[in-house]
Residue, then its C-alpha position, 0 to 999 in steps of 0.5 A: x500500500x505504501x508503493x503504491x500511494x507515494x508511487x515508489x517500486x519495490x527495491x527502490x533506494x527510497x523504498x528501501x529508507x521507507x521500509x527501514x524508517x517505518x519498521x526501526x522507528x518503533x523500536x528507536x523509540x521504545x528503546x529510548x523510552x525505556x532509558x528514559x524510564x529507566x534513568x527517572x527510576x534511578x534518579x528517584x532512589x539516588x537523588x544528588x543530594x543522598x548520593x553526596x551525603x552517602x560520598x561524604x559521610x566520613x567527611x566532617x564539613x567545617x564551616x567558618x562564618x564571618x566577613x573574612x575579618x583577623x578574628x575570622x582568619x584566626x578562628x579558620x586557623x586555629x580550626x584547621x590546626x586542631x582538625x589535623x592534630x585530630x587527624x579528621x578528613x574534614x572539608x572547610x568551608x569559608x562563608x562570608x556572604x551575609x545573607x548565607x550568615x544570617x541564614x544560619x542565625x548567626x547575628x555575631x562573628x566569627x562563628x564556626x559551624x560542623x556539618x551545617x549546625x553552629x556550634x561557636x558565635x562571636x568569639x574565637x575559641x581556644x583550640x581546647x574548647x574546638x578540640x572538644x566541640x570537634x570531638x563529639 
C-alpha cells in the first residue's frame, strides 16, 4: 500500500529508507523510552543530594562564618590546626556572604559551624574548647 500511494517500486533506494524508517522507528523509540524510564527510576532512589551525603559521610564539613575579618582568619586557623592534630578528613568551608550568615542565625562573628549546625558565635575559641566541640 505504501508503493503504491507515494508511487515508489519495490527495491527502490527510497523504498528501501521507507521500509527501514517505518519498521526501526518503533523500536528507536521504545528503546529510548525505556532509558528514559529507566534513568527517572534511578534518579528517584539516588537523588544528588543522598548520593553526596552517602560520598561524604566520613567527611566532617567545617564551616567558618564571618566577613573574612583577623578574628575570622584566626578562628579558620586555629580550626584547621586542631582538625589535623585530630587527624579528621574534614572539608572547610569559608562563608562570608551575609545573607548565607544570617541564614544560619548567626547575628555575631566569627562563628564556626560542623556539618551545617553552629556550634561557636562571636568569639574565637581556644583550640581546647574546638578540640572538644570537634570531638563529639
Amino acid at each position: 500500500m505504501t508503493y503504491e500511494v507515494f508511487s515508489l517500486t519495490s527495491g527502490s533506494p527510497f523504498a528501501t529508507a521507507g521500509e527501514f524508517f517505518v519498521l526501526e522507528t518503533p523500536k528507536v523509540l521504545l528503546l529510548l523510552a525505556l532509558v528514559v524510564s529507566g534513568v527517572g527510576v534511578a534518579r528517584s532512589c539516588f537523588p544528588p543530594d543522598r548520593a553526596r551525603r552517602v560520598k561524604e559521610a566520613d567527611i566532617m564539613l567545617l564551616q567558618i562564618l564571618g566577613p573574612g575579618c583577623p578574628k575570622c582568619r584566626k578562628l579558620a586557623e586555629v580550626t584547621e590546626e586542631t582538625a589535623k592534630k585530630l587527624g579528621l578528613e574534614y572539608r572547610m568551608e569559608k562563608i562570608t556572604d551575609i545573607q548565607a550568615i544570617i541564614g544560619f542565625g548567626v547575628m555575631m562573628t566569627p562563628a564556626l559551624a560542623v556539618d551545617g549546625v553552629v556550634k561557636v558565635s562571636g568569639k574565637v575559641p581556644s583550640a581546647e574548647e574546638i578540640r572538644k566541640i570537634l570531638s563529639v
